[in-house]
LOLUMTOR-883833 format. One record per residue (C-alpha): z, x, y; residue in three letters. Coordinates in pm, 1 decimal. Layout:
% LOLUMTOR-883833
rec zz=Z&xx=X&yy=Y&residu=ALA
...
***
This chain:
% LOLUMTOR-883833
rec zz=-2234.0&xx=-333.1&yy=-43.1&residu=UNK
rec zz=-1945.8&xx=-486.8&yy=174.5&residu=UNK
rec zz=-1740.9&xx=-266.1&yy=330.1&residu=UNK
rec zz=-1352.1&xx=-279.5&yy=301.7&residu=UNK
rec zz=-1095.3&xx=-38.6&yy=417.7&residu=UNK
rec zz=-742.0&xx=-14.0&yy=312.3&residu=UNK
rec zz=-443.3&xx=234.0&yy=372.9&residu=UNK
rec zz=-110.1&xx=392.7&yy=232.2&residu=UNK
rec zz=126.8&xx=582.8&yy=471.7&residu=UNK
rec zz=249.9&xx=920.6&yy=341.8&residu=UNK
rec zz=602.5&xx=852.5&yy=324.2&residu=UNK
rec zz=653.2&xx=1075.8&yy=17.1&residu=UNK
rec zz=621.3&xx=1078.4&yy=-338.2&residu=UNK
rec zz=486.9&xx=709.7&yy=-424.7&residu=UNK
rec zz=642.2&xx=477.4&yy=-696.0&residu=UNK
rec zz=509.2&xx=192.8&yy=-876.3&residu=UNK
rec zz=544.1&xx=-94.1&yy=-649.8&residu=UNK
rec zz=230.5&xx=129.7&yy=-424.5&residu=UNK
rec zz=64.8&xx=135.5&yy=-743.2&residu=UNK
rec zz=98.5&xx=-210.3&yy=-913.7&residu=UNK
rec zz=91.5&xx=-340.2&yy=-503.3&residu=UNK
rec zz=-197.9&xx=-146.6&yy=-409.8&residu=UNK
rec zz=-404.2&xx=172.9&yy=-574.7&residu=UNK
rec zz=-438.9&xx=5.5&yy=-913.9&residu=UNK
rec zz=-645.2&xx=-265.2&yy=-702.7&residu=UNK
rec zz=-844.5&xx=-36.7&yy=-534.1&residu=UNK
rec zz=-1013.6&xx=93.5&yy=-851.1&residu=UNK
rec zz=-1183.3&xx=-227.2&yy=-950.1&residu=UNK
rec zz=-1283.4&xx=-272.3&yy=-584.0&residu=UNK
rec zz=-1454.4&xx=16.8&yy=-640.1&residu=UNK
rec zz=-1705.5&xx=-125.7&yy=-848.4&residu=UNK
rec zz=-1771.3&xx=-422.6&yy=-611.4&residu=UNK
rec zz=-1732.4&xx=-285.4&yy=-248.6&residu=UNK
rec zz=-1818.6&xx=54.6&yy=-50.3&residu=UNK
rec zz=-1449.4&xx=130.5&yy=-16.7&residu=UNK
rec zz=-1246.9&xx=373.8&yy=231.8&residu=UNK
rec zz=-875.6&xx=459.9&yy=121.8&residu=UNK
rec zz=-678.6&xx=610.8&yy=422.8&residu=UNK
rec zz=-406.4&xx=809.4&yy=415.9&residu=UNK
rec zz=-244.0&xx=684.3&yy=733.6&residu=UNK
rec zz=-33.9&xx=973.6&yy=906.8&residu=UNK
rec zz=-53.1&xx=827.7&yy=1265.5&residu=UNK
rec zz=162.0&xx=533.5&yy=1098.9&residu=UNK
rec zz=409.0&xx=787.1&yy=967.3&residu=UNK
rec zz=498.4&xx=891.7&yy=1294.2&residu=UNK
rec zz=647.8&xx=579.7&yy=1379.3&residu=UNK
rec zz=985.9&xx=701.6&yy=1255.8&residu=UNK
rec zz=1180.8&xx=918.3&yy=1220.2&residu=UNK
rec zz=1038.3&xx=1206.0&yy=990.9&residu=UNK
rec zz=986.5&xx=1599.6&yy=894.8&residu=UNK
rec zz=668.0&xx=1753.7&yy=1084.8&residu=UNK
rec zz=676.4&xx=2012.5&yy=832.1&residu=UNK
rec zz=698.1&xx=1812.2&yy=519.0&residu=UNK
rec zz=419.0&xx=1591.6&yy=677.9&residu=UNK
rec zz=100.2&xx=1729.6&yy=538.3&residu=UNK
rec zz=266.2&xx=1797.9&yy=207.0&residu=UNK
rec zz=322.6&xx=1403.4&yy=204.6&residu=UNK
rec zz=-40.9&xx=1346.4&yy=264.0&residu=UNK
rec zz=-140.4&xx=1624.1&yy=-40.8&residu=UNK
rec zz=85.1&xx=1366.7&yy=-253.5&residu=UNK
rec zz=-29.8&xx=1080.8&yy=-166.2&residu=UNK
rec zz=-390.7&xx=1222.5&yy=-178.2&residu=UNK
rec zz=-288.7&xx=1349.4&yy=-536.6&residu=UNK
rec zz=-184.6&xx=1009.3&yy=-649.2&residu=UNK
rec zz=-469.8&xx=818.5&yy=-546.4&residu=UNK
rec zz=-699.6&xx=1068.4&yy=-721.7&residu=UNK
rec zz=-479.2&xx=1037.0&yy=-1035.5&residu=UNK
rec zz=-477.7&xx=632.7&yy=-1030.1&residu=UNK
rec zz=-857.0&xx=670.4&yy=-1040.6&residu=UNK
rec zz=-947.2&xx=682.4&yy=-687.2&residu=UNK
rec zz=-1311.7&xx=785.8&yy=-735.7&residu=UNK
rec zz=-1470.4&xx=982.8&yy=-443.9&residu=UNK
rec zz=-1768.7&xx=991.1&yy=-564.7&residu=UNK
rec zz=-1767.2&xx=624.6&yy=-545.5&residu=UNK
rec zz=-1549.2&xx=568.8&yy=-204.3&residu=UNK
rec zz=-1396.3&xx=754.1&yy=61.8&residu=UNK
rec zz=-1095.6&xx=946.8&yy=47.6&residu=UNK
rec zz=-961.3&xx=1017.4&yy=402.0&residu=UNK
rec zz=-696.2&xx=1101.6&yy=639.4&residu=UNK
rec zz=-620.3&xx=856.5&yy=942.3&residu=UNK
rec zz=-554.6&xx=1156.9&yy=1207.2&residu=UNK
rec zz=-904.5&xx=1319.8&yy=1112.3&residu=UNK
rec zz=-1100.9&xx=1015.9&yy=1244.1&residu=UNK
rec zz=-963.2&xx=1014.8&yy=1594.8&residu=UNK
rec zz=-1234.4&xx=673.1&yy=1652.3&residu=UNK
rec zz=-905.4&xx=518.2&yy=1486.6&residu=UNK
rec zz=-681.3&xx=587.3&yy=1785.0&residu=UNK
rec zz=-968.4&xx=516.4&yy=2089.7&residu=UNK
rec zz=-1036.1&xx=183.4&yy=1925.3&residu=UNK
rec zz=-672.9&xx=85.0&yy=1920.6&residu=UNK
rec zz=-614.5&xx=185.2&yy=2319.5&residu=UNK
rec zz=-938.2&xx=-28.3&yy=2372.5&residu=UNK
rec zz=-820.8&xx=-315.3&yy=2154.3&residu=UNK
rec zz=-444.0&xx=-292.5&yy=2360.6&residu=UNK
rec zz=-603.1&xx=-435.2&yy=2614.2&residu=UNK
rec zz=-720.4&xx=-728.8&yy=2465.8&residu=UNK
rec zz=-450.7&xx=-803.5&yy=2280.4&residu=UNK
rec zz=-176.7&xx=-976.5&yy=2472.8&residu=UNK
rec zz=192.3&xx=-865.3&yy=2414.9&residu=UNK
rec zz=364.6&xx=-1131.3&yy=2252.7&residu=UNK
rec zz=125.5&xx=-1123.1&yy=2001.8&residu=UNK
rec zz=293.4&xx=-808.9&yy=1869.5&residu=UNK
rec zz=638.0&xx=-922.4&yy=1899.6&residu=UNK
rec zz=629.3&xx=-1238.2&yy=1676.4&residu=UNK
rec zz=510.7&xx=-1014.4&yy=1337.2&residu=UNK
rec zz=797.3&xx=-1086.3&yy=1143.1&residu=UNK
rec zz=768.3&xx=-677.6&yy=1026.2&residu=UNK
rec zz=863.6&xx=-549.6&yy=1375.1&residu=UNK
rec zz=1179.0&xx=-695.1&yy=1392.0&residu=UNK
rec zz=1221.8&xx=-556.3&yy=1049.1&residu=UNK
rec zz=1131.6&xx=-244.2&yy=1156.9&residu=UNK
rec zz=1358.4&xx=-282.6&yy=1487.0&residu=UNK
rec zz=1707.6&xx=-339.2&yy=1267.3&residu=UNK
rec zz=1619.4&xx=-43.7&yy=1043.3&residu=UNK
rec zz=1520.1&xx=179.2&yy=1369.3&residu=UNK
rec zz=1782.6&xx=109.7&yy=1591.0&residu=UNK
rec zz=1742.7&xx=463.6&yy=1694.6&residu=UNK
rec zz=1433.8&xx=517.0&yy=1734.2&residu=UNK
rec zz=1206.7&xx=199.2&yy=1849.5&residu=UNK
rec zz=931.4&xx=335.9&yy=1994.1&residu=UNK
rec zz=568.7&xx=209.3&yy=2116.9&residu=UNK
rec zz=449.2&xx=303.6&yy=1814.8&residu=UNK
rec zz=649.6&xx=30.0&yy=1611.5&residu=UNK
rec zz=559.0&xx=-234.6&yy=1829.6&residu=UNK
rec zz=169.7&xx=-79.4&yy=1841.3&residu=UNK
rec zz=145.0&xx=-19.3&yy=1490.1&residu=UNK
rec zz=-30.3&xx=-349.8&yy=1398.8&residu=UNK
rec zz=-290.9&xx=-290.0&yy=1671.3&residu=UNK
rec zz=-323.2&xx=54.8&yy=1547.3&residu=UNK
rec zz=-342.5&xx=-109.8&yy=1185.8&residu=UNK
rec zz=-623.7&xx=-352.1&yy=1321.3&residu=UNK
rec zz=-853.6&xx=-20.6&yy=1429.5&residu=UNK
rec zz=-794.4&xx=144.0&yy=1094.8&residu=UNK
rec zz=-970.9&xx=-160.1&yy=955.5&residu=UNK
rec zz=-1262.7&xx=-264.2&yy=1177.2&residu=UNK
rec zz=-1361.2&xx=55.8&yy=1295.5&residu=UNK
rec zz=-1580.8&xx=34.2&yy=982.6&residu=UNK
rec zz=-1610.7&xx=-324.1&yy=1002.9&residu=UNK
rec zz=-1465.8&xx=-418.1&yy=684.5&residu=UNK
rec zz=-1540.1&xx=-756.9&yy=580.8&residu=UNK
rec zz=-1179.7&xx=-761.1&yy=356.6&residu=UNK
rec zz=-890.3&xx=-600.7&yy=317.7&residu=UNK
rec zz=-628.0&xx=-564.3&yy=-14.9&residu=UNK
rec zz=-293.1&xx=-642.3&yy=118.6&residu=UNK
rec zz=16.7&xx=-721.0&yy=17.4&residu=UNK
rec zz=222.6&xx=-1066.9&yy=96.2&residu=UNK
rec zz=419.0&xx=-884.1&yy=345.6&residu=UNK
rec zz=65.7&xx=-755.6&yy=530.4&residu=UNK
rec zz=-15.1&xx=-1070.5&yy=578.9&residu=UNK
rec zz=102.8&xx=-1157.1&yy=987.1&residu=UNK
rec zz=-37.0&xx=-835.0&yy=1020.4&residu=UNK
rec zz=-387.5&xx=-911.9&yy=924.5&residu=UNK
rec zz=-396.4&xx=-1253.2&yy=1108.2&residu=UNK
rec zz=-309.5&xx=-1082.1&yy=1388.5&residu=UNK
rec zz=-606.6&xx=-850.5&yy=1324.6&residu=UNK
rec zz=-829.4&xx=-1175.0&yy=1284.1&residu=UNK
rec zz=-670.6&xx=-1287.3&yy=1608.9&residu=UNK
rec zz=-761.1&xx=-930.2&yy=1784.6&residu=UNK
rec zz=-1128.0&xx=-984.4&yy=1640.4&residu=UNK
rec zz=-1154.9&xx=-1341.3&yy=1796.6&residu=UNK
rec zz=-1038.9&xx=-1229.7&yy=2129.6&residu=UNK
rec zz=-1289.4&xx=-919.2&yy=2090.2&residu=UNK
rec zz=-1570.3&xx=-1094.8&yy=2009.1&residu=UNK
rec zz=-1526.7&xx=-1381.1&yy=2264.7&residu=UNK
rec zz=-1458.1&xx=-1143.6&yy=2539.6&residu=UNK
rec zz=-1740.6&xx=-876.8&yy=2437.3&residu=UNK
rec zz=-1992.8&xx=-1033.4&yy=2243.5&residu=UNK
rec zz=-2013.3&xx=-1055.8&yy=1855.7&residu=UNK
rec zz=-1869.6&xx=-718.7&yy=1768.2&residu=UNK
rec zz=-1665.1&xx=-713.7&yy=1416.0&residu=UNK
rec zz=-1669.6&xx=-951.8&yy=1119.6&residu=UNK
rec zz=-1292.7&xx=-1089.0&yy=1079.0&residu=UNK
rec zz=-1150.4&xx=-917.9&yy=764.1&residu=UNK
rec zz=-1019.5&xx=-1188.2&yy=447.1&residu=UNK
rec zz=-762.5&xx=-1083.5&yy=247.6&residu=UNK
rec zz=-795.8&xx=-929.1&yy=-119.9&residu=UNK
rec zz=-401.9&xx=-1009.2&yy=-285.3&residu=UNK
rec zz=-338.3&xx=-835.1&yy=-607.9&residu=UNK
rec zz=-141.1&xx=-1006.8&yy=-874.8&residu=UNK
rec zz=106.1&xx=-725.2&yy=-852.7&residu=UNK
rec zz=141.3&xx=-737.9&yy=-399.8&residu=UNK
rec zz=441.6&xx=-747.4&yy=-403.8&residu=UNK
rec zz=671.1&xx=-551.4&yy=-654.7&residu=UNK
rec zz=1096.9&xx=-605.0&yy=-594.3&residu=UNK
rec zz=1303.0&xx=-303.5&yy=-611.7&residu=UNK
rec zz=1503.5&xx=-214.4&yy=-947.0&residu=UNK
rec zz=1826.2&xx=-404.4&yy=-744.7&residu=UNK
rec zz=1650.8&xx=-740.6&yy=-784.3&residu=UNK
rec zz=1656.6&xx=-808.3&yy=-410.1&residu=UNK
rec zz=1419.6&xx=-624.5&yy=-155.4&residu=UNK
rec zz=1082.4&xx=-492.9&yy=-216.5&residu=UNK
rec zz=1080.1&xx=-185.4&yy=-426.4&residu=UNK
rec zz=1103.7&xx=143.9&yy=-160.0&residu=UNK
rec zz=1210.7&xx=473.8&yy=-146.6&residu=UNK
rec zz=1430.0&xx=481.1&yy=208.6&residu=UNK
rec zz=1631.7&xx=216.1&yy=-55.3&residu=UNK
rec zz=1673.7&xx=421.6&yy=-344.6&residu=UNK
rec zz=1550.0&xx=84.9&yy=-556.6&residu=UNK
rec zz=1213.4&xx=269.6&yy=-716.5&residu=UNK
rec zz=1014.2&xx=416.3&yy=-1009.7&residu=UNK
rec zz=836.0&xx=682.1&yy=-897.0&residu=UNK
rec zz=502.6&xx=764.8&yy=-1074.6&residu=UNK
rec zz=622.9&xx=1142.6&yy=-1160.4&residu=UNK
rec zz=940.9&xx=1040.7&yy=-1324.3&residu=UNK
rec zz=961.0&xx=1152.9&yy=-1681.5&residu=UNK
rec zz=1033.6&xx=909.1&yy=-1968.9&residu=UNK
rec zz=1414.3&xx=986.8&yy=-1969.1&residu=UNK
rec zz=1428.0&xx=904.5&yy=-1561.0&residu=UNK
rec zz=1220.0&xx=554.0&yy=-1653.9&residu=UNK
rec zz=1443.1&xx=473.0&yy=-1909.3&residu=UNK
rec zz=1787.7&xx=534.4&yy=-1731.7&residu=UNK
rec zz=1645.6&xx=366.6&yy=-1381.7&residu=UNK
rec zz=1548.0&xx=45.1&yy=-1550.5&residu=UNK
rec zz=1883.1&xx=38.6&yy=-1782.2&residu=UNK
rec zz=2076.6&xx=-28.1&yy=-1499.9&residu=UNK
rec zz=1827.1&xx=-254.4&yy=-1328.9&residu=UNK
rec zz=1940.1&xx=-640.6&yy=-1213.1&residu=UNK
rec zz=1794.3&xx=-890.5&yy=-1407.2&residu=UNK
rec zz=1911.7&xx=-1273.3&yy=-1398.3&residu=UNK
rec zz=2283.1&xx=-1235.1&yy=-1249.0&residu=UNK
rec zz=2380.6&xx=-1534.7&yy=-1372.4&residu=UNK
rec zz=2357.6&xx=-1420.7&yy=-1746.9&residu=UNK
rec zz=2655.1&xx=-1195.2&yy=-1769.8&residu=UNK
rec zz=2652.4&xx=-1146.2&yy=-2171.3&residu=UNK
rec zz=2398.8&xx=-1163.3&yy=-2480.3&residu=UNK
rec zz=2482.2&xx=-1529.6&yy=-2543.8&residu=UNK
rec zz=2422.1&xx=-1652.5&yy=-2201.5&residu=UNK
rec zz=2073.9&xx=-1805.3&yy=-2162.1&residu=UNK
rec zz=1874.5&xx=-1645.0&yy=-1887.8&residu=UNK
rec zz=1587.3&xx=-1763.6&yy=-1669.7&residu=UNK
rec zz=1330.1&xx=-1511.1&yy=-1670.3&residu=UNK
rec zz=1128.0&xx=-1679.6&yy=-1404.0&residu=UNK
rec zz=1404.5&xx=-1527.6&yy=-1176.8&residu=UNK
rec zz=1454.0&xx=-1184.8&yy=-1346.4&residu=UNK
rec zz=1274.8&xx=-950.2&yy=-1166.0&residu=UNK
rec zz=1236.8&xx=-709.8&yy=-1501.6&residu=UNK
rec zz=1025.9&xx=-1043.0&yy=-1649.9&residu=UNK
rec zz=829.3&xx=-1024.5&yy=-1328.1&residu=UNK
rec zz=759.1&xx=-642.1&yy=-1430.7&residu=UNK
rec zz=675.5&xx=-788.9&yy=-1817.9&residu=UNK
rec zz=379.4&xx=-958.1&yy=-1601.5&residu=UNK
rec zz=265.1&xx=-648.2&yy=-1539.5&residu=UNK
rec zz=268.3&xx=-449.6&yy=-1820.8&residu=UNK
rec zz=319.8&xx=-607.9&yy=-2116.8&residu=UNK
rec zz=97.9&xx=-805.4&yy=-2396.9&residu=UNK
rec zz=122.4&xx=-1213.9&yy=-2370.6&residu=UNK
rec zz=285.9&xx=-1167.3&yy=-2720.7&residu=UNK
rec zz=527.7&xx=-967.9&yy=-2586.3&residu=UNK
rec zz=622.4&xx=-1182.3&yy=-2243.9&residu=UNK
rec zz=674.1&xx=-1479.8&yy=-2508.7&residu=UNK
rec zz=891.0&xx=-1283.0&yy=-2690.3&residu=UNK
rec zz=1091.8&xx=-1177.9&yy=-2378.0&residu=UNK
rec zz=1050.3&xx=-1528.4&yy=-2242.1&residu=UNK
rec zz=1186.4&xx=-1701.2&yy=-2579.2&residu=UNK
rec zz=1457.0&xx=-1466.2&yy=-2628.7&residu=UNK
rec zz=1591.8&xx=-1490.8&yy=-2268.6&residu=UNK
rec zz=1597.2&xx=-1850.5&yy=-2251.0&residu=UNK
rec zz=1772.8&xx=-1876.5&yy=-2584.6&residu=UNK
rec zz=2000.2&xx=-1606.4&yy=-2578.7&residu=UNK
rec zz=1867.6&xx=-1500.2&yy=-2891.0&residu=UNK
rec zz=1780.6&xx=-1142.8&yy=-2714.5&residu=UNK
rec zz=1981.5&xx=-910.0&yy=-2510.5&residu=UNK
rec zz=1852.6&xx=-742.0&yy=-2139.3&residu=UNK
rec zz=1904.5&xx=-393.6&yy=-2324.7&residu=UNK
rec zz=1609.0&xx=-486.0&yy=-2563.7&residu=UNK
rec zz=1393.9&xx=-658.2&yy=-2330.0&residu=UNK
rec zz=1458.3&xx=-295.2&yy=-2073.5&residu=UNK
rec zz=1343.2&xx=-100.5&yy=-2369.1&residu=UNK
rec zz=1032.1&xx=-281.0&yy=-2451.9&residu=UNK
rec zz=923.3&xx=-291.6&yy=-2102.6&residu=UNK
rec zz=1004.6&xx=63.1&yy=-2045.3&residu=UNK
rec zz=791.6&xx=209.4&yy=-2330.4&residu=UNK
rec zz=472.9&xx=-3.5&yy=-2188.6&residu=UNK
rec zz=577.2&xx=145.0&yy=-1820.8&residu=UNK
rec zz=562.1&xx=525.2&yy=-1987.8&residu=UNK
rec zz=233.1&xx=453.0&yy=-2167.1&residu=UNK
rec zz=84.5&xx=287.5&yy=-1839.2&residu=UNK
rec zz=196.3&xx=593.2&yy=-1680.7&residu=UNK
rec zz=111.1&xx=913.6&yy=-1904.5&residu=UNK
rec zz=-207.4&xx=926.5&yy=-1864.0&residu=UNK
rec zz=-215.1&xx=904.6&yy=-1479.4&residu=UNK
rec zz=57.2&xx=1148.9&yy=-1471.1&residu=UNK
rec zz=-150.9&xx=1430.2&yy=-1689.9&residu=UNK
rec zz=-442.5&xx=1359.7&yy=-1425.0&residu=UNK
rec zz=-173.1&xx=1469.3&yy=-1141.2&residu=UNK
rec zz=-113.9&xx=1792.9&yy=-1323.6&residu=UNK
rec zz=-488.3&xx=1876.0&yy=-1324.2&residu=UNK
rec zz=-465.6&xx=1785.3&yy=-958.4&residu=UNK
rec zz=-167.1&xx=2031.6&yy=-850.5&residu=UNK
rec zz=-338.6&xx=2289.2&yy=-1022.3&residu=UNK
rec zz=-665.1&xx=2265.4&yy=-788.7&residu=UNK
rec zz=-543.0&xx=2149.8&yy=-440.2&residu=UNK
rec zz=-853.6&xx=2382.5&yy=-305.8&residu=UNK
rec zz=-1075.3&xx=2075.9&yy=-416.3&residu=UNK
rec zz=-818.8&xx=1808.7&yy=-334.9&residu=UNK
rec zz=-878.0&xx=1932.6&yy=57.1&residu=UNK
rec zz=-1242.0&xx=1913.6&yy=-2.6&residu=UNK
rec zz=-1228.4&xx=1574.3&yy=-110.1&residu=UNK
rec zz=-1003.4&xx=1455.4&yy=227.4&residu=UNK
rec zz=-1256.9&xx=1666.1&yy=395.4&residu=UNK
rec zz=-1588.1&xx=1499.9&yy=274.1&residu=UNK
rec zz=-1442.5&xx=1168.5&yy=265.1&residu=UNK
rec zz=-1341.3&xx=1198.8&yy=627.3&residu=UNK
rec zz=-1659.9&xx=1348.7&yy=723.0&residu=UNK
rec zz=-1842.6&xx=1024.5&yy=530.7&residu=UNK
rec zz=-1592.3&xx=782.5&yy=690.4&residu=UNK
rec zz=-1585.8&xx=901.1&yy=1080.7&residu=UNK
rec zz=-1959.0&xx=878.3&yy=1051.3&residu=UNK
rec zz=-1976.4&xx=540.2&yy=1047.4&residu=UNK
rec zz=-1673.0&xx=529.9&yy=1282.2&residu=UNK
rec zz=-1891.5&xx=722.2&yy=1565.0&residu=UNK
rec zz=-2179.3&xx=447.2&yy=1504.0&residu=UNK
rec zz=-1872.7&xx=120.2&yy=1559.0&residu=UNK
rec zz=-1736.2&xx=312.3&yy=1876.3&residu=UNK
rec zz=-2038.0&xx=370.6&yy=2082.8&residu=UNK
rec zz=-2138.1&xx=16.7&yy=1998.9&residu=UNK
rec zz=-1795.8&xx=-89.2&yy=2171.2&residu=UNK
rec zz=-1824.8&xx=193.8&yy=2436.6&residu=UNK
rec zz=-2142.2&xx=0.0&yy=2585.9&residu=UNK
rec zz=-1974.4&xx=-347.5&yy=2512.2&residu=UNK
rec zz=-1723.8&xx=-264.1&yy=2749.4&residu=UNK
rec zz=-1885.3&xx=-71.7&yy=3000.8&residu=UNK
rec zz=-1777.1&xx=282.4&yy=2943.8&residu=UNK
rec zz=-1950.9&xx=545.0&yy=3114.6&residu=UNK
rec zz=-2229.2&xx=695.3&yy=2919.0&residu=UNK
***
């Protein structure tokens, strides 16, 4: 099988745009590709956070992936910091990979206004480091979001100037895009995050689901029932996509456009296909809380299985570029 890697940072309990964006893809790739989920922690650190909530954060995410359907005995569960090949290969690739290259991503100088405190190395690294976590195990794809994008073509840039440089090292990665990359926040404007306060987490209860997404935006041009909406720009439709039956998107769609339906009734029916989506994958995170023992196990195998191969990319690139042996 082809090899892909992919990764989620820790940054706390996870909501649905990670899920819809990201895990529910990575069980189908499952069935089609040798896959290794990271837990990234070394991309964490690039701002500000607790040290002590830290590997709490990883249990959750670790918990949540398991709980989507993350298999292990069909791919790789790990944690970035335990495969320290990750961090060698990105000081070897710095030095390939010319600094400007960096500064154009259009995410660091997101990152830069919302760190004005704090910008670090690490911010301005982190697509280099990004580019290691993937072709350390020379992955021949990677699932991304719309917003990963500048970061992956820079990765395909690294690999060119690699390869030319070196000799024909890595494969350059393609991207995978879900249907559901890119999920906006319940305020109808930026992507859906937790630093925003704009989420649905995957632990909240059906009460929590149903008062977050009652006072969600939808089209703010239809201010009452008998204004006809365009659900094409209503980011609760968008959700519809999602999670709801084409019967019931027509419905939505026909009773939007001809005012014929309220947002109130179009929040509920979405909501109760968001609960059912979520019950069962929230009973498998009970089971998972409960045994924690054999969630470690899990992050420990996988990152056993995973720096194996690791070890086997980075003494190939040791001798490429003329480390001692």
């Amino acid at each position: 099988m082809d090899r892909i890697f992919s990764g989620i940072q820790p940054s706390g309990s996870l909501h649905i745009g990670n899920y819809f964006g990201a895990i529910k893809q990575w069980i189908k790739l499952q069935e089609k590709y040798q896959c290794i989920y990271g837990i990234v922690d070394y991309h964490a650190m690039t701002v500000v956070y607790d040290q002590k909530e830290l590997p709490d954060r990883v249990m959750d995410a670790a918990i949540a992936y398991l709980s989507a359907g993350v298999d292990p005995e069909k791919s790789a569960l790990m944690v970035q910091s335990q495969v320290p090949e990750h961090t060698e290969l990105t000081w070897i690739l710095n030095t390939v990979t010319p600094l400007g290259w960096c500064e154009r991503v259009p995410t660091f100088k997101d990152k830069v206004r919302q760190n004005r405190d704090n910008v670090n190395l690490g911010l301005l690294d982190y697509p280099v480091l990004m580019t290691a976590d993937i072709i350390i195990y020379k992955s021949v794809a990677v699932p991304v979001g719309q917003d990963q994008l500048p970061h992956l073509e820079l990765t395909r840039e690294i690999v060119r100037k690699f390869n030319s440089t070196f000799g024909d090292t890595f494969p350059e990665p393609k991207p995978i895009i879900s249907e559901g990359a890119l999920i906006i926040g319940l305020d109808g404007k930026q992507k859906m995050s937790k630093s925003l306060d704009n989420c649905i987490y995957l632990s909240d209860s059906p009460e929590k689901i149903k008062k977050k997404l009652s006072t969600a935006v939808t089209d703010t041009r239809r201010q009452r029932k008998t204004d006809p909406g365009v659900p094409q720009e209503c980011n609760i439709y968008s959700l519809h996509k999602l999670l709801s039956t084409p019967q019931q998107q027509q419905y939505c769609h026909q009773g939007c456009t001809q005012a014929s339906m309220g947002c109130f009734e179009c929040k509920k029916i979405l909501a109760e296909n968001l609960i059912n989506e979520l019950a069962p994958l929230q009973e498998k995170q009970q089971f998972w809380l409960s045994h924690q023992d054999q969630v470690r196990e899990i992050l420990h195998q996988g990152g056993m299985a995973a720096r194996a191969i690791a070890q086997q990319t980075i003494q190939e690139v040791r001798e490429k570029v003329g480390l001692w042996k």
